[in-house]
N, C-alpha and C positions, 0 to 999 in steps of 0.2 A: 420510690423504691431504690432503693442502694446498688450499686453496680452489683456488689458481691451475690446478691441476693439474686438479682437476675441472671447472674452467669449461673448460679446453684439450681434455680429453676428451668434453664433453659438446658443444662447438662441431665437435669433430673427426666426431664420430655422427649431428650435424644435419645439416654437411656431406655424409656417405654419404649419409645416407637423400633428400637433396634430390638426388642425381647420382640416385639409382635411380629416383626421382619422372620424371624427365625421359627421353624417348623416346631410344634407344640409335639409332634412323636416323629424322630429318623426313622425312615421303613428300615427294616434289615433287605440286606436283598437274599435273593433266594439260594441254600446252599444243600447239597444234596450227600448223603454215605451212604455209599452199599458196603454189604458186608454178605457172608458164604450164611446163610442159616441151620442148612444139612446139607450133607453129604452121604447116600447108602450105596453098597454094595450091591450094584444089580448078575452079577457072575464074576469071575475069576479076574476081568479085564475092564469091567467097565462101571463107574461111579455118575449116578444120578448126584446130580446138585442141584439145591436150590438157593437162590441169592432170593435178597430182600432190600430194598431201598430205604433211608430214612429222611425227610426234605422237611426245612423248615422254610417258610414265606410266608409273609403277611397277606399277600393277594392267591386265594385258594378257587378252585383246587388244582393241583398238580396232579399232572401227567407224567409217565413214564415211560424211556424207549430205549431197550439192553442192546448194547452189540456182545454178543455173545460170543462171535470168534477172533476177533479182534483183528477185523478186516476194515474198522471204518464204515461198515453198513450198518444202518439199524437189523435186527433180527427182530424185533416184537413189533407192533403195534403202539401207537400210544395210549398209555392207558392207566387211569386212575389206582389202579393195581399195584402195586411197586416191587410183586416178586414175579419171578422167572425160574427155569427150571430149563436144564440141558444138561445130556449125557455128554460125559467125556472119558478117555481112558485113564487107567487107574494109574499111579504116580506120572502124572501131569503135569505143566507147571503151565497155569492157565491165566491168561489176563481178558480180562470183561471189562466194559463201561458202560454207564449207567449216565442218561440225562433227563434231566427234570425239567419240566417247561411248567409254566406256573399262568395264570390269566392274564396277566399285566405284560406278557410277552417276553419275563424274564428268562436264562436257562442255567443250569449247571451243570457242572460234568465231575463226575467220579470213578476214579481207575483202582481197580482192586487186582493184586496180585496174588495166588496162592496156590498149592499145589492138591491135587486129587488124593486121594485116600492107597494105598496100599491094599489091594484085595487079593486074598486067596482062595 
């Protein structure tokens, strides 16, 4: 066999063997958006909201856990559920987060800023 010919074959098997070296699917990792879903007018001064989460991840299922007053504590529970619901006063300017923890022990965090409704 020809030099040329074995260098062609032996570039051709470091080839394979580096394709099989590398993951046949990347996980994604896991990333989470809340967003406001509703907002109503419960009297003159005070607006019910509800937030809803939306998390994608290969390793399922996700959990969920809002801080609601944006003191750095959880406020909910963890929970496969991904909406929440807290009264606030009405033109507000309210910040919440949102983390998702997923099976694989992944987690993500999402800050949503926006302000309460105007009621009369």
């Amino acid at each position: 066999m020809s030099t040329s010919r074995l260098a062609l074959r032996f570039a051709a098997a470091a080839g394979f063997a580096f394709l099989f070296a590398m993951p046949m699917h990347a996980q994604n990792p896991l990333t989470v958006n809340a967003m406001v879903e509703n907002q109503v007018c419960l009297s003159k001064d005070f607006v019910q909201v509800t937030f809803t989460a939306v998390a994608d991840s290969d390793s399922q299922p996700v959990g969920f856990r809002w801080d609601l007053n944006n003191d750095n504590k959880p406020d909910t529970q963890l929970n496969t559920d991904p909406t929440a619901v807290q009264v606030y006063g009405d033109e507000s300017n309210i910040t919440v987060k949102v983390v998702a923890l997923n099976k694989a022990g992944e987690r993500a965090r999402d800050i949503l800023r926006f302000a309460t409704l105007k009621c009369r």
